[in-house]
CHARMM-style PDB file with segment names, atoms N, HN, CA, C and O in Angstrom:
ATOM      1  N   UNK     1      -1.300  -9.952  -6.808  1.00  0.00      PROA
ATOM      2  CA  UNK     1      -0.474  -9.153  -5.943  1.00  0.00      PROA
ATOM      3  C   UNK     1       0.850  -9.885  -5.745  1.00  0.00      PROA
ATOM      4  O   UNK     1       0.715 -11.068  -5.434  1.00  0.00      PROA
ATOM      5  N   UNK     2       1.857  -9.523  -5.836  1.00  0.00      PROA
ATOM      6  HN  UNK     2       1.967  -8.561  -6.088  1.00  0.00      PROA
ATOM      7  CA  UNK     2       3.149  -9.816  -5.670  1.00  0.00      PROA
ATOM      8  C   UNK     2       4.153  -8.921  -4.603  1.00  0.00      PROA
ATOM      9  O   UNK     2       3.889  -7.720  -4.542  1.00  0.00      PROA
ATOM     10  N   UNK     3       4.990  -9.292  -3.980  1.00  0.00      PROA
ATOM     11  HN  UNK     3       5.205 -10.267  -4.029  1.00  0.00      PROA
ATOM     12  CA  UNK     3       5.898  -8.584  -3.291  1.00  0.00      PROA
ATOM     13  C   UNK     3       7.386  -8.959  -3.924  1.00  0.00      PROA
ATOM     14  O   UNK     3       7.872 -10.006  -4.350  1.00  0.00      PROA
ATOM     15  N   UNK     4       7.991  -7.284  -3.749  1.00  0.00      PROA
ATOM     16  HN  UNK     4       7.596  -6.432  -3.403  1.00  0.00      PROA
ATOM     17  CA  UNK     4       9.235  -7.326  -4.086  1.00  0.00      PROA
ATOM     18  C   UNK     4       9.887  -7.272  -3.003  1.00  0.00      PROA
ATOM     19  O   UNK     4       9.579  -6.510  -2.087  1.00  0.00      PROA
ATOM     20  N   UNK     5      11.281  -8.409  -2.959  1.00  0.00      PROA
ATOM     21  HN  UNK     5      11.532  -9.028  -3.704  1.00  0.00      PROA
ATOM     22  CA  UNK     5      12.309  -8.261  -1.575  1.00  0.00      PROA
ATOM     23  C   UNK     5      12.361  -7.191  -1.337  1.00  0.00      PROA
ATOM     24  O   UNK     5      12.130  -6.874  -0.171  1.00  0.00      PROA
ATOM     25  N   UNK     6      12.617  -6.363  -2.110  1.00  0.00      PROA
ATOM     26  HN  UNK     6      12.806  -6.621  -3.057  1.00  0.00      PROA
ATOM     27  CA  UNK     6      13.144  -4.773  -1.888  1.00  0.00      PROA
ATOM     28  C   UNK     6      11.848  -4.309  -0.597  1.00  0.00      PROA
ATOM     29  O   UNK     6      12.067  -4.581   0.584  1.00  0.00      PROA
ATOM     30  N   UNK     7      11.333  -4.030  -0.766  1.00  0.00      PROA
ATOM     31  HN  UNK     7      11.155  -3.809  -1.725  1.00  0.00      PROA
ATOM     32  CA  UNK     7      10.109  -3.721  -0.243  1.00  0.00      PROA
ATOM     33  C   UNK     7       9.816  -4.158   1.196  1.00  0.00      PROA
ATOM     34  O   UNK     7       9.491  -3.539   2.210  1.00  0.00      PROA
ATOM     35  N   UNK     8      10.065  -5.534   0.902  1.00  0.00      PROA
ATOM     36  HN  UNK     8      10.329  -6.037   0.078  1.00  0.00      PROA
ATOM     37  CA  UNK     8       9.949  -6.638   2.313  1.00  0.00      PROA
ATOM     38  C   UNK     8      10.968  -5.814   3.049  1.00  0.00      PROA
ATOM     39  O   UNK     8      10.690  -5.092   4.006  1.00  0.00      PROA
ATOM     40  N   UNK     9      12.152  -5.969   2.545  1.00  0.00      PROA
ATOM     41  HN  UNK     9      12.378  -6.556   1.767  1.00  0.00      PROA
ATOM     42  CA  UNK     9      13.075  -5.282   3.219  1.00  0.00      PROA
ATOM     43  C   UNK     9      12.571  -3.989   3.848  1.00  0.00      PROA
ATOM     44  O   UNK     9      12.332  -3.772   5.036  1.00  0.00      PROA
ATOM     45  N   UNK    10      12.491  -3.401   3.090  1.00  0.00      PROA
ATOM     46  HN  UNK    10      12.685  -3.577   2.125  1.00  0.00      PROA
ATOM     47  CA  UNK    10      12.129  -1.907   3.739  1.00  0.00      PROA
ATOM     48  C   UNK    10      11.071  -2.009   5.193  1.00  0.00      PROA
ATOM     49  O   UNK    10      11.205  -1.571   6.336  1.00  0.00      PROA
ATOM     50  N   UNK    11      10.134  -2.701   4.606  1.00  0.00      PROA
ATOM     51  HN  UNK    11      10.025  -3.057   3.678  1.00  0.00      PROA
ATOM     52  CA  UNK    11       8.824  -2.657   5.464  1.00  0.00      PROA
ATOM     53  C   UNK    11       9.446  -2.991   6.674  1.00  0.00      PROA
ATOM     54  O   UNK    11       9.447  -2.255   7.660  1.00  0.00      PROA
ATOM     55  N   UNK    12      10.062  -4.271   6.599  1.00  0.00      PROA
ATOM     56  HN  UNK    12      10.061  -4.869   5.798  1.00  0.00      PROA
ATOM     57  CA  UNK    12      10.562  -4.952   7.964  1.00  0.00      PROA
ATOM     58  C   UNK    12      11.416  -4.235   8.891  1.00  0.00      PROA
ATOM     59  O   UNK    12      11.406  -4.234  10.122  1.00  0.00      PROA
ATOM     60  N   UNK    13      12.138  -3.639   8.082  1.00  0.00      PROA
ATOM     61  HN  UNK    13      12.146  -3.640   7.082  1.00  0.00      PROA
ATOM     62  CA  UNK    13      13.345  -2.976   8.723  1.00  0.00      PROA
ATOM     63  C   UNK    13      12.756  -1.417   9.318  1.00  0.00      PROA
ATOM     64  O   UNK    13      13.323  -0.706  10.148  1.00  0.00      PROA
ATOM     65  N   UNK    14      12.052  -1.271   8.940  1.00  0.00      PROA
ATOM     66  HN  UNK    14      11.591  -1.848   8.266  1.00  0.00      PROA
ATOM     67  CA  UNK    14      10.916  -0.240   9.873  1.00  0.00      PROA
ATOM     68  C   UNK    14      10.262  -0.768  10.995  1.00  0.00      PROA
ATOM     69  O   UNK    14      10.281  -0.254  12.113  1.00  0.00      PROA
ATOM     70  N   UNK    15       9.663  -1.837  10.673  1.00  0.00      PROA
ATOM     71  HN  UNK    15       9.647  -2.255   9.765  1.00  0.00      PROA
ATOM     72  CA  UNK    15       8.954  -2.572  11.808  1.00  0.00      PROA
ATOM     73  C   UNK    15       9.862  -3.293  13.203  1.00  0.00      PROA
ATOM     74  O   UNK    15       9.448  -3.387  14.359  1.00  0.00      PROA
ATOM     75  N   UNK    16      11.278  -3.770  12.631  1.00  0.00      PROA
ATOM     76  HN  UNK    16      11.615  -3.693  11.693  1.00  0.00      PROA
ATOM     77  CA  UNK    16      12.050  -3.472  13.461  1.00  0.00      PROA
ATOM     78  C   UNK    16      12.462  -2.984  14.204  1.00  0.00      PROA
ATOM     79  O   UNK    16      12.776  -3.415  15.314  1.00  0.00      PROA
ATOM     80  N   UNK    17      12.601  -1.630  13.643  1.00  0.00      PROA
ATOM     81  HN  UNK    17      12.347  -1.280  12.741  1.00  0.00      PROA
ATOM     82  CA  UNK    17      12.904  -0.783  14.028  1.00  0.00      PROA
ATOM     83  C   UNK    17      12.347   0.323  15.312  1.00  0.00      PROA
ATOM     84  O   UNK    17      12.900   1.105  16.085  1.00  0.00      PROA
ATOM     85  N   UNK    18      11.223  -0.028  15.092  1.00  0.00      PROA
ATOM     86  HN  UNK    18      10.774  -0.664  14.465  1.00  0.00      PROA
ATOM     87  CA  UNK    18      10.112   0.510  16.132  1.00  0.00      PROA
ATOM     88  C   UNK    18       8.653   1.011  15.733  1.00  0.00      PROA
ATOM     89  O   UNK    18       7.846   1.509  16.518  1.00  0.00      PROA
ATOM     90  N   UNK    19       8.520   0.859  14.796  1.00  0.00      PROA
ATOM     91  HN  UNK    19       9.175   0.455  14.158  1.00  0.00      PROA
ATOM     92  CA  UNK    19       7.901   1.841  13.689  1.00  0.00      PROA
ATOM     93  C   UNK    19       6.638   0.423  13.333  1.00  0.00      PROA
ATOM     94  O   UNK    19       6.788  -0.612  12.685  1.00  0.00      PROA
ATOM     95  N   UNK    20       5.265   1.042  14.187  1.00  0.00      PROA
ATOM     96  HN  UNK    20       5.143   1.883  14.714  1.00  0.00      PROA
ATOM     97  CA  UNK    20       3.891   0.272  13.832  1.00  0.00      PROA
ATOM     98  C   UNK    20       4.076  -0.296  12.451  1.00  0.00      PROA
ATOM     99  O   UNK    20       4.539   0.365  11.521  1.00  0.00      PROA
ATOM    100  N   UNK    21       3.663  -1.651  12.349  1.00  0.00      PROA
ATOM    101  HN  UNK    21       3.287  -2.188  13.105  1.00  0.00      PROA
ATOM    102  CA  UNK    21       3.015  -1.994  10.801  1.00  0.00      PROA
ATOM    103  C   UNK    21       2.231  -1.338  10.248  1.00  0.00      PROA
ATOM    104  O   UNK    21       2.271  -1.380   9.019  1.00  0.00      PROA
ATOM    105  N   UNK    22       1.362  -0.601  10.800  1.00  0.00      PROA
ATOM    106  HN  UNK    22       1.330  -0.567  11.799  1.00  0.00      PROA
ATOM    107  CA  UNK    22       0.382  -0.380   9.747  1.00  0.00      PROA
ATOM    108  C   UNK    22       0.702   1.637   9.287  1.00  0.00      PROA
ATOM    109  O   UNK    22      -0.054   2.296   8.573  1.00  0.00      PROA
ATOM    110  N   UNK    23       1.838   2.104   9.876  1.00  0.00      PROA
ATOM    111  HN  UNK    23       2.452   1.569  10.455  1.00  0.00      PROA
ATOM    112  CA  UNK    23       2.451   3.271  10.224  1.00  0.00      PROA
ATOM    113  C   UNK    23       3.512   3.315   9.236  1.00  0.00      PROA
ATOM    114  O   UNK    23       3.767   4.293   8.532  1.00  0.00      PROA
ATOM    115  N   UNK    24       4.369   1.732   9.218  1.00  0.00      PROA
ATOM    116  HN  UNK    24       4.161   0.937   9.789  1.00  0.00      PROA
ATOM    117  CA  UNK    24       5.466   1.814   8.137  1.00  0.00      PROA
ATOM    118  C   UNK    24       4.541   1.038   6.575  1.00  0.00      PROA
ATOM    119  O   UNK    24       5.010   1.498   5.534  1.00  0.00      PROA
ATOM    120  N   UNK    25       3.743   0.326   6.414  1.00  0.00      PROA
ATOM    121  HN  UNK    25       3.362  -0.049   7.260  1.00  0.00      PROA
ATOM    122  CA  UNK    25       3.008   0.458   4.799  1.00  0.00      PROA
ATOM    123  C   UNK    25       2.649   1.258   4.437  1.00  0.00      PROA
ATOM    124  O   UNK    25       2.858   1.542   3.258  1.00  0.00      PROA
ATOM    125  N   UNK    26       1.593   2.405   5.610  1.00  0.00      PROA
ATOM    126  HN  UNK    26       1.424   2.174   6.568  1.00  0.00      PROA
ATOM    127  CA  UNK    26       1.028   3.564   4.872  1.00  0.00      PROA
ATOM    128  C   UNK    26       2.187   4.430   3.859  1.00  0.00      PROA
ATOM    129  O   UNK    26       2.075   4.867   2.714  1.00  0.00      PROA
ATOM    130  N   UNK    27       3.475   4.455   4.965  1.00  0.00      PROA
ATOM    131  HN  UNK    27       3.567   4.100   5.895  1.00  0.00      PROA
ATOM    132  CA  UNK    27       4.276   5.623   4.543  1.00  0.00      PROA
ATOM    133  C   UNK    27       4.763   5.053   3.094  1.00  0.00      PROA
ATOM    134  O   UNK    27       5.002   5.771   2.122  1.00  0.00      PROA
ATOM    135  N   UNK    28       4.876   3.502   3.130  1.00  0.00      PROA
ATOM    136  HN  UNK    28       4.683   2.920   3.919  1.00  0.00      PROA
ATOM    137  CA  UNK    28       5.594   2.304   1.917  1.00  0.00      PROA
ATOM    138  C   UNK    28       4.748   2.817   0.991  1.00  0.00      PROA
ATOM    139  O   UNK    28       5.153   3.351  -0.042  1.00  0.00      PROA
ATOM    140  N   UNK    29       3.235   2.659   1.371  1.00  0.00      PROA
ATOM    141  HN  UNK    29       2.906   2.225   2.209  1.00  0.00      PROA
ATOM    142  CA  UNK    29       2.314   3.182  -0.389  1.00  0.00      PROA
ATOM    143  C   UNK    29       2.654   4.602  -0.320  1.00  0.00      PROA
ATOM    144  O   UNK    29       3.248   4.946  -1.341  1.00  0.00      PROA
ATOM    145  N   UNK    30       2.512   5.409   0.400  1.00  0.00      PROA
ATOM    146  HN  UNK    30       2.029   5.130   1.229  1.00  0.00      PROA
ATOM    147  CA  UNK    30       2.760   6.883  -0.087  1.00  0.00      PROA
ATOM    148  C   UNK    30       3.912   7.094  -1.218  1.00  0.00      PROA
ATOM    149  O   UNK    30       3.610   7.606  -2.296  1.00  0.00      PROA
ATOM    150  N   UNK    31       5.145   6.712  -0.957  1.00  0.00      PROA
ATOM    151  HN  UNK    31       5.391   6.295  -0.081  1.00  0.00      PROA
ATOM    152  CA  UNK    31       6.316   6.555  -1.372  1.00  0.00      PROA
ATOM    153  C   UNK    31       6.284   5.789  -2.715  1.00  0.00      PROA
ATOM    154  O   UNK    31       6.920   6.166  -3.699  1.00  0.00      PROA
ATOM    155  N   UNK    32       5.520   4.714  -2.691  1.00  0.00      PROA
ATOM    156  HN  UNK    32       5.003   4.408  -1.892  1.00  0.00      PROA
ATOM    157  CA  UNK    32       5.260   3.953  -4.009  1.00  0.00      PROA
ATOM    158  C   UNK    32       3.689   3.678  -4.379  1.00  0.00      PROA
ATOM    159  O   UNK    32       3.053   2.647  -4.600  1.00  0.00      PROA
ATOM    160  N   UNK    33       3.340   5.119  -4.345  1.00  0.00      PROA
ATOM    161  HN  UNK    33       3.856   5.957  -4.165  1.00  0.00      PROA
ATOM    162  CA  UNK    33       1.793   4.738  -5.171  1.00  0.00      PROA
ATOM    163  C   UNK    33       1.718   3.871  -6.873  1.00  0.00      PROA
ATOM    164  O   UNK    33       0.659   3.767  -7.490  1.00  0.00      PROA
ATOM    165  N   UNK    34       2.599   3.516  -7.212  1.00  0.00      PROA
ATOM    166  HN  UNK    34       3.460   3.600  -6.710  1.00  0.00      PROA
ATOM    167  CA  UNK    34       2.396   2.928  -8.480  1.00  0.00      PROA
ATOM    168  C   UNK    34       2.373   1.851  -8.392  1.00  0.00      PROA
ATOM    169  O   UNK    34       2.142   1.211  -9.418  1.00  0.00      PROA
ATOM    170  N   UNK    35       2.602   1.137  -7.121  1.00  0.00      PROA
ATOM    171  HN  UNK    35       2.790   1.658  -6.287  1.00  0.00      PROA
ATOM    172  CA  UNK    35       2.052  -0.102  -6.632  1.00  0.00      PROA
ATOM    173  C   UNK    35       0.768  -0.847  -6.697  1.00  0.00      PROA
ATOM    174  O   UNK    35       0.412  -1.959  -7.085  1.00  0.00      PROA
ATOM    175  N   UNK    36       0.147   0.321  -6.106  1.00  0.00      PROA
ATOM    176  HN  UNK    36       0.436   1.225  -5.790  1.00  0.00      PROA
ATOM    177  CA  UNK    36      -1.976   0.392  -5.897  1.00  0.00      PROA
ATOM    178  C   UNK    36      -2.485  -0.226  -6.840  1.00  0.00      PROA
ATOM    179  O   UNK    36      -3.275  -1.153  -6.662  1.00  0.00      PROA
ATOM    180  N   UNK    37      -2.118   0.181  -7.964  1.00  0.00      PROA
ATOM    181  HN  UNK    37      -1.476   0.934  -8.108  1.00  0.00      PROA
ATOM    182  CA  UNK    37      -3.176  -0.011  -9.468  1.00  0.00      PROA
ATOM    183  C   UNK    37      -2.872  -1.978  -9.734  1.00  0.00      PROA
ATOM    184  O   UNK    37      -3.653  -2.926  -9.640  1.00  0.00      PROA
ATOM    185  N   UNK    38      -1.791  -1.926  -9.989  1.00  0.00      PROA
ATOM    186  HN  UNK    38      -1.157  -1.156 -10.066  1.00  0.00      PROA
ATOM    187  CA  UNK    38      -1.598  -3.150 -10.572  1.00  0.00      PROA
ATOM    188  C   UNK    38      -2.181  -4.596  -9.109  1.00  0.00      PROA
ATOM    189  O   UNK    38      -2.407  -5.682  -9.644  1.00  0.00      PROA
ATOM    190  N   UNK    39      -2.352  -4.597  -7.797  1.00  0.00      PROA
ATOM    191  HN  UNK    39      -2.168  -3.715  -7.362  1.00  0.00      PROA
ATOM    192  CA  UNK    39      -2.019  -4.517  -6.833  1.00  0.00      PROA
ATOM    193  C   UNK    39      -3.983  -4.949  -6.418  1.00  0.00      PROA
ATOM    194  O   UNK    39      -4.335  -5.939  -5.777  1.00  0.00      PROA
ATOM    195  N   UNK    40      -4.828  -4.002  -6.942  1.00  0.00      PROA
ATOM    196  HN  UNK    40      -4.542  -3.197  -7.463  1.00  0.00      PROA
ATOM    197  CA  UNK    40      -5.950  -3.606  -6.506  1.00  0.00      PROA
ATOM    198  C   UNK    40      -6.594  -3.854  -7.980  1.00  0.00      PROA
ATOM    199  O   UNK    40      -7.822  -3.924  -8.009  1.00  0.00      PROA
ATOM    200  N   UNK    41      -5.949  -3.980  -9.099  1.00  0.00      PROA
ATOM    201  HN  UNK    41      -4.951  -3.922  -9.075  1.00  0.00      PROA
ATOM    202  CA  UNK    41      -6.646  -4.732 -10.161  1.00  0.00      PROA
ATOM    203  C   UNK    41      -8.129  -5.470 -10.248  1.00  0.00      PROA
ATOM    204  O   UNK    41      -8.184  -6.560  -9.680  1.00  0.00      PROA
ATOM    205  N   UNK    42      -9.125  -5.082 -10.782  1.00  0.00      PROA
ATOM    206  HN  UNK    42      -9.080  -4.196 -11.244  1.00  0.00      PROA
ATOM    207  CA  UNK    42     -10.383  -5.886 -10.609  1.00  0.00      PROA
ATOM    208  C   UNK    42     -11.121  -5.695  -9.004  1.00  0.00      PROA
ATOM    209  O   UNK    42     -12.259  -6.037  -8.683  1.00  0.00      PROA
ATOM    210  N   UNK    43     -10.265  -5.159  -8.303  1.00  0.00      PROA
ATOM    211  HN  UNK    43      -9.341  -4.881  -8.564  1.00  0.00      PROA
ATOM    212  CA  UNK    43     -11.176  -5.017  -7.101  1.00  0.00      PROA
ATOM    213  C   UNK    43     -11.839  -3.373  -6.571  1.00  0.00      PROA
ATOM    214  O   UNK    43     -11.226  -2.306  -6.616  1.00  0.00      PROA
ATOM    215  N   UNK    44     -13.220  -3.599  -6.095  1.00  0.00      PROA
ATOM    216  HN  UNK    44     -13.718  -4.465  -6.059  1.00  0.00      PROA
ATOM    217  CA  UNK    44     -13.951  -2.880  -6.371  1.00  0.00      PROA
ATOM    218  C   UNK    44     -14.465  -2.581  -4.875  1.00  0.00      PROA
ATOM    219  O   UNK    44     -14.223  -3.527  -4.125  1.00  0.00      PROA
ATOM    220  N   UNK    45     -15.230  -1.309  -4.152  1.00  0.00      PROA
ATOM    221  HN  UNK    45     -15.426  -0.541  -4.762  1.00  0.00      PROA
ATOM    222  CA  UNK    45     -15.600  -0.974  -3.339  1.00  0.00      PROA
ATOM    223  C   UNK    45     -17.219  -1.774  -2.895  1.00  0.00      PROA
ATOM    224  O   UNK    45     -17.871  -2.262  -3.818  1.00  0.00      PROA
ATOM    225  N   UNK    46     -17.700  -1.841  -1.623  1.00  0.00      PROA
ATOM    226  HN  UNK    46     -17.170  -1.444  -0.873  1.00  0.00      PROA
ATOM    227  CA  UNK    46     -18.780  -1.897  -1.375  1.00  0.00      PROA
ATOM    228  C   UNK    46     -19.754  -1.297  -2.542  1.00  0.00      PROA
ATOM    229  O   UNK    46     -20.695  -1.955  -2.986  1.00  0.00      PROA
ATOM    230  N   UNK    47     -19.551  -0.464  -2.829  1.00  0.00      PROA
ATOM    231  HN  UNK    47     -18.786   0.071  -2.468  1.00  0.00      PROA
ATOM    232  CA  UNK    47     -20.619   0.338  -3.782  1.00  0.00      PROA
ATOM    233  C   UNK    47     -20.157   0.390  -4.931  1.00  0.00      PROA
ATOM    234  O   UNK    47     -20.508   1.335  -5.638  1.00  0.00      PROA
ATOM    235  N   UNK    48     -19.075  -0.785  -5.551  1.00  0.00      PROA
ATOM    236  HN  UNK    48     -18.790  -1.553  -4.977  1.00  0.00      PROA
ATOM    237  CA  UNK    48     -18.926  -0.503  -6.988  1.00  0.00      PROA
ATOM    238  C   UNK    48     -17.433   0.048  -7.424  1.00  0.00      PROA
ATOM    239  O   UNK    48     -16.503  -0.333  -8.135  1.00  0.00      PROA
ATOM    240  N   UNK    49     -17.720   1.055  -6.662  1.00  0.00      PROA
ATOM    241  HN  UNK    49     -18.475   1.365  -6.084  1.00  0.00      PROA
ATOM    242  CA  UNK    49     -15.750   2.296  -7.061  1.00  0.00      PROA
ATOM    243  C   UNK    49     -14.742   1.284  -7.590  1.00  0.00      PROA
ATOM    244  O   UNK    49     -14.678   0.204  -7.001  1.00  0.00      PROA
ATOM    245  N   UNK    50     -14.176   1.445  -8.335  1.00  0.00      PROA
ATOM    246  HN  UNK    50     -14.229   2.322  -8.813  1.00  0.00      PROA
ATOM    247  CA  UNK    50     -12.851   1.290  -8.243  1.00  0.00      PROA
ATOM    248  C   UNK    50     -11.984   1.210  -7.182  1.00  0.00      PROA
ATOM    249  O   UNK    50     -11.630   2.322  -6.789  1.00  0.00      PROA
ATOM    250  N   UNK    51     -11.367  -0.024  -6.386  1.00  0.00      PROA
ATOM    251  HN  UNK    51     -11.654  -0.927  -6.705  1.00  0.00      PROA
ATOM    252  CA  UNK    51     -10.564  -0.078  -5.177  1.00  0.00      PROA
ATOM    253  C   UNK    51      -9.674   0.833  -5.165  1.00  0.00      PROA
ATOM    254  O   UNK    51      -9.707   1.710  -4.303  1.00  0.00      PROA
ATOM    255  N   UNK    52      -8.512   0.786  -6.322  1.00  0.00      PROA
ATOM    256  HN  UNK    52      -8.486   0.073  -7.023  1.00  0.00      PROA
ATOM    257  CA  UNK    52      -7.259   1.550  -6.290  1.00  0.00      PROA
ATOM    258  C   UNK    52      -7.560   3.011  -6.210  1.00  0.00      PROA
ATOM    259  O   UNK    52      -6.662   3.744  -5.794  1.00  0.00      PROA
ATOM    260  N   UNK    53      -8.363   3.372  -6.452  1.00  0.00      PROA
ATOM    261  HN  UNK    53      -9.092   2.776  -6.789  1.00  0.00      PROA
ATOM    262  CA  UNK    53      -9.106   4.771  -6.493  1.00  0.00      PROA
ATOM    263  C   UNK    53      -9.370   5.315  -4.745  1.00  0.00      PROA
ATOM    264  O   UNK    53      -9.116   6.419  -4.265  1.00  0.00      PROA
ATOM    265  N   UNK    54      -9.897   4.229  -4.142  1.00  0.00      PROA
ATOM    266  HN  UNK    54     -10.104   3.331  -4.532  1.00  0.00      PROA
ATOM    267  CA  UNK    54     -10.731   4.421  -2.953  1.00  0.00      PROA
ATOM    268  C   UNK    54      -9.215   4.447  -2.207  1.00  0.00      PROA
ATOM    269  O   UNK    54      -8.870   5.553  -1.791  1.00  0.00      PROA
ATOM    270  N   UNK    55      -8.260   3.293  -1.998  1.00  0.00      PROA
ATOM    271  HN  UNK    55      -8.541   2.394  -2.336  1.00  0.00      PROA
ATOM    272  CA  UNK    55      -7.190   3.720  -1.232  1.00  0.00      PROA
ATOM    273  C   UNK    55      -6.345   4.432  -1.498  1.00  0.00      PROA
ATOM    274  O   UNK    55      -5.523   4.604  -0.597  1.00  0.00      PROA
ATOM    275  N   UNK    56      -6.096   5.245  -2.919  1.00  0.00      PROA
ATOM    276  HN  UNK    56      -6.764   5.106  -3.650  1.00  0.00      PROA
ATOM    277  CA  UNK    56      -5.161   6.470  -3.105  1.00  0.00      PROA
ATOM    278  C   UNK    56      -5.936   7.326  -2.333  1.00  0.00      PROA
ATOM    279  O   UNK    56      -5.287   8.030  -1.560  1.00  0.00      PROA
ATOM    280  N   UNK    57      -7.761   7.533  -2.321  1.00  0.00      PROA
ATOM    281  HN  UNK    57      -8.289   6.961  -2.949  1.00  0.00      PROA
ATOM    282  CA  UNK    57      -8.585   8.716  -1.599  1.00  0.00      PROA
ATOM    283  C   UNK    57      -7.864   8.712  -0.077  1.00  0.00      PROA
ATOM    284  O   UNK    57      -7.182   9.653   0.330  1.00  0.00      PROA
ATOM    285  N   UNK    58      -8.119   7.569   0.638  1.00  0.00      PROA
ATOM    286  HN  UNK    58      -8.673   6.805   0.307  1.00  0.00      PROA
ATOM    287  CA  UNK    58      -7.700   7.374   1.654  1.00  0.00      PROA
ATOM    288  C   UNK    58      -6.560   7.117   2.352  1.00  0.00      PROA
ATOM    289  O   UNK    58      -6.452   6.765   3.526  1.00  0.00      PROA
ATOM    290  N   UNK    59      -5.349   7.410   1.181  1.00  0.00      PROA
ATOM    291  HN  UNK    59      -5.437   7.696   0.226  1.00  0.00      PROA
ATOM    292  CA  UNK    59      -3.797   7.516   1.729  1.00  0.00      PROA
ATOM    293  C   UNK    59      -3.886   9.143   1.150  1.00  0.00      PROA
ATOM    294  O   UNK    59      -2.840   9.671   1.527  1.00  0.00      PROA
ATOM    295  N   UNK    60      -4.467   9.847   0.614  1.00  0.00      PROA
ATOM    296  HN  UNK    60      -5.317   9.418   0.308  1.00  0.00      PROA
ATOM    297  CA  UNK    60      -4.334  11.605   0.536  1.00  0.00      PROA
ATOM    298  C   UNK    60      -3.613  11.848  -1.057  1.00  0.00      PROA
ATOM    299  O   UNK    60      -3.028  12.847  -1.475  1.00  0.00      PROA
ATOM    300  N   UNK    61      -3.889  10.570  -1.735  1.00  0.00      PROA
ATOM    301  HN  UNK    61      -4.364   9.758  -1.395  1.00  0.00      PROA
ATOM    302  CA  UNK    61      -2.269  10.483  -3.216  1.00  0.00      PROA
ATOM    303  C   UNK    61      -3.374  11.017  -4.312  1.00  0.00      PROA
ATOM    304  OT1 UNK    61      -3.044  11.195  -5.485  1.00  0.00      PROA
TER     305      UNK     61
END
């Protein structure tokens, strides 16, 4: 997993701004689901699934 400044930027400057952490990433992955995959690589659910799979289910992507 890696972070891009760009990103940092964004996130922060939401969180700054007024805007929950966990309120301004959701909206960050919505916006950049092509993040997930590379990101969630090799990691897998309680039961096996595919991770990146399970949190696109659970961001609605």
């Amino acid at each position: 997993m890696t972070f891009e400044l760009e990103m940092e930027n964004a996130l922060m400057g939401d969180i700054l701004a007024g805007t929950e952490a966990t309120t301004a990433a959701t909206a960050w992955l919505k916006a950049h689901p092509e993040t997930i995959e590379p990101w969630l690589e090799g990691v897998t659910t309680l039961e096996g699934a595919p991770g990146a799979a399970a949190v696109k289910a659970a961001l609605g992507l």
